[in-house]
C-alpha positions in Angstrom: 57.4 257.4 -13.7 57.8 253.7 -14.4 57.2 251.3 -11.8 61.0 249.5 -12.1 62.0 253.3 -10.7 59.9 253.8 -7.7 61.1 252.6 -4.4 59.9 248.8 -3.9 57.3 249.6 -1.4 56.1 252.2 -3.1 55.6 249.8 -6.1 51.6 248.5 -6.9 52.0 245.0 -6.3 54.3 245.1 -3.0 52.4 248.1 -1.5 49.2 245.8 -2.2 50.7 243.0 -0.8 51.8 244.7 2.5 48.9 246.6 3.1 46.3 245.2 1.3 44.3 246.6 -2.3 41.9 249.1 -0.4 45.2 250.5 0.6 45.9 251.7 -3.5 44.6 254.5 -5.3 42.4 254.0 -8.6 45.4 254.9 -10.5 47.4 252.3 -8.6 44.9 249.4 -9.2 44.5 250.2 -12.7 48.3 250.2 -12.9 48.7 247.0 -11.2 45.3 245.2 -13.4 47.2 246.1 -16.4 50.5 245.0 -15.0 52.7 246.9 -18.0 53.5 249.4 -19.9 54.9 249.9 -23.1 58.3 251.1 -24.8 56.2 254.5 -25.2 53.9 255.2 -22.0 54.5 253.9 -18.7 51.8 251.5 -17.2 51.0 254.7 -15.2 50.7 256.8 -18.1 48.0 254.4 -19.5 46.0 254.0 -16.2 45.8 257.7 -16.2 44.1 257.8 -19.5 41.8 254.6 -18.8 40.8 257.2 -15.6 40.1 259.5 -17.9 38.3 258.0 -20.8 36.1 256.1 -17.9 35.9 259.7 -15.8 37.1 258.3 -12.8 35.7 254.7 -13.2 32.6 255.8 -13.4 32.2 254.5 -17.1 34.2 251.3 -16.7 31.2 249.2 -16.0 29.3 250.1 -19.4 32.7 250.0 -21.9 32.9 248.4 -24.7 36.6 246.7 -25.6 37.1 248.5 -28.6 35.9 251.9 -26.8 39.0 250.8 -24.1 41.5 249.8 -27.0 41.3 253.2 -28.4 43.3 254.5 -26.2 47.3 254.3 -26.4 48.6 251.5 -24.8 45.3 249.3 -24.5 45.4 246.4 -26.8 42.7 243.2 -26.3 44.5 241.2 -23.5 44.9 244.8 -21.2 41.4 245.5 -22.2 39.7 242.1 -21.5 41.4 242.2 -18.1 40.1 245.4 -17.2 36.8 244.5 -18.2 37.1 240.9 -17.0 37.7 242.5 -13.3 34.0 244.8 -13.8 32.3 241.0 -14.5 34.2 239.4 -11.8 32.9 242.1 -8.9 29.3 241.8 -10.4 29.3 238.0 -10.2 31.1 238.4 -6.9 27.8 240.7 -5.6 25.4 238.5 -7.1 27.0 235.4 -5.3 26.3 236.7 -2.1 22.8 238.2 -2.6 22.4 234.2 -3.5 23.7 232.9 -0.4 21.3 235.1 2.1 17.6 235.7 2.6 15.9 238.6 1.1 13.9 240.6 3.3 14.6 244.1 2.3 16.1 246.6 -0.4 19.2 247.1 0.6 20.0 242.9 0.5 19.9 243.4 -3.2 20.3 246.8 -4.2 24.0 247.1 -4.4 23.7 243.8 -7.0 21.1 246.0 -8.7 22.7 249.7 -8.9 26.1 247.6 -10.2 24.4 245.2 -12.8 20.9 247.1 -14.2 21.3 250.9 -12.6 23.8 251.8 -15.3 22.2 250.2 -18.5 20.9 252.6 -21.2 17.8 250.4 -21.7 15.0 249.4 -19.4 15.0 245.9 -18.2 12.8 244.5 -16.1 14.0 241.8 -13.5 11.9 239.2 -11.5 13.4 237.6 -8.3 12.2 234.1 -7.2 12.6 233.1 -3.8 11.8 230.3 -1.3 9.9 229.8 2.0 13.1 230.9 3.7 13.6 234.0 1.1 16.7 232.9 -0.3 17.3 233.3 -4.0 15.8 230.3 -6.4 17.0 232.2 -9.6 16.4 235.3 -11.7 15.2 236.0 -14.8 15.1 239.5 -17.1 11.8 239.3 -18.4 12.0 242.3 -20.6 14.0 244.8 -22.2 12.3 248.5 -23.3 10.0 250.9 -21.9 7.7 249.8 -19.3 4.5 249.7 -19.5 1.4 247.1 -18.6 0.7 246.3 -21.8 4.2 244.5 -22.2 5.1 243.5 -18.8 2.2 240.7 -18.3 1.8 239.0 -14.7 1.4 236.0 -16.4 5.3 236.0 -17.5 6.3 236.8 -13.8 3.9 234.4 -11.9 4.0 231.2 -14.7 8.0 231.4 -14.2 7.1 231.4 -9.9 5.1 228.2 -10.4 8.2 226.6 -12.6 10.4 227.3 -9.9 8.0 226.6 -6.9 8.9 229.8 -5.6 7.0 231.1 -2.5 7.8 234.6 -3.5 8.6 236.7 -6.0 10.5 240.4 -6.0 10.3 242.6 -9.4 12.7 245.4 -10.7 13.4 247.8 -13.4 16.1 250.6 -14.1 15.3 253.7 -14.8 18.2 255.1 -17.6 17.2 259.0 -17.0 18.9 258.3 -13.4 15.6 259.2 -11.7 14.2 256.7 -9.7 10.5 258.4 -9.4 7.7 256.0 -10.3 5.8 256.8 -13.9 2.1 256.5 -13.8 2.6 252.9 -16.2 5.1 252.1 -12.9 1.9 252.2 -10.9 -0.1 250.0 -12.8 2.4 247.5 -13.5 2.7 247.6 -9.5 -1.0 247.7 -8.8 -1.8 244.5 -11.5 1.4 242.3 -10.0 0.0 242.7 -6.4 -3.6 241.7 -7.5 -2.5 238.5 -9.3 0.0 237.7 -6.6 -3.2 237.7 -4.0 -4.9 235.6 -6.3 -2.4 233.0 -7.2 -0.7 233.1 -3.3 2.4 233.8 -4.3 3.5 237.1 -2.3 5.3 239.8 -4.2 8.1 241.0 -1.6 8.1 244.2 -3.3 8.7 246.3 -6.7 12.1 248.4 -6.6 13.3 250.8 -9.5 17.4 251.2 -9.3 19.3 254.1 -10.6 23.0 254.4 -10.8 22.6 256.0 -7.8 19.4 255.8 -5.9 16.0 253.4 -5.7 12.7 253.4 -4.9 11.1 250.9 -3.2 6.7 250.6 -3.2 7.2 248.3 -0.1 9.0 251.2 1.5 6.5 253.5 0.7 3.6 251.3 1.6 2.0 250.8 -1.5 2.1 246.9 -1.5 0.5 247.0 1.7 
């Protein structure tokens, strides 16, 4: 069905308007983020295949805009404004872990999961914070498979000093989608905590992110 035939209320834009986005269905906000149609599918038509090719949104995040123009309908502009709305809710989630102290996982693992928990190749992140643990800045120090020999302390702790940070928080993704610390996960842990006690800069903690899950060491007391 094309939009100009459904009842007015019924319509993307007014239902939105009246009772707010959370009120539409993913087919309905990707109908109303692409706006149109064409003279061959309906804007509904072509939301249904971006669901599709994406598996429910699930995808979405991690498309490229050729991947999305490849299906009927999706030309650059529809494309970039699909994937323009995935960067705007990641810089949206990042603004606010920015704007409030860090004192636990869960103030910065939604930013995580979004940003790092669904890339196909390992990155590690380091988190520098002030006295007050709010967010000085953040830095990927590395991308590839972890391991001690590659992720130095030095890197982590000569970037703390830079930014006079009073404490520092490191992460990595795992791409399998299991969160269980490897044995080089351990000894990357085990050498950042040692250093950090020597140079007086506390490490908050060390969290791996999944799509879906993390693990934290703090959490399971091995920073302590």
């Amino acid at each position: 069905m094309k939009v100009k035939e459904m009842e007015v209320e019924q319509r993307p834009r007014e239902k939105a308007l009246r009772y707010g986005l959370e009120s539409l269905s993913d087919l309905e906000l990707v109908a109303l983020i692409l706006q149109s149609g064409n003279k061959n599918r309906s804007v509904f038509e072509i939301a249904s295949a971006v669901l599709k090719e994406s598996e429910g949104l699930s995808k979405l995040m991690t498309m490229h805009v050729n991947t999305l123009m490849q299906i009927q309908g999706i030309r650059e502009v529809k494309a970039l404004q699909l994937l323009a709305s995935v960067e705007l809710s990641k810089r949206v989630i990042k603004s606010k872990v920015y704007h409030a102290p860090i004192l636990k996982p869960e103030d910065v693992i939604e930013w995580f999961k979004f940003e790092y928990g669904t890339m196909s190749q390992e990155c590690f992140i380091a988190l520098y914070l002030d006295t007050k643990s709010k967010l000085i800045s953040h830095r990927v120090l590395f991308k590839g498979t972890l391991n001690e020999s590659v992720v130095h302390p030095r890197e982590v702790f000569k970037e703390a000093f830079l930014q006079n940070a009073n404490s520092v928080l490191i992460a990595h993704n795992h791409p399998s989608g299991d969160c269980t610390p490897s044995k080089a996960d351990f000894e990357v842990t085990y050498k950042m905590v040692h250093v950090a006690m020597t140079m007086g800069v506390c490490l908050v903690d060390h969290i791996i992110v999944c799509k879906n899950q993390y693990y934290s060491f703090k959490e399971h007391k091995y920073l302590d």
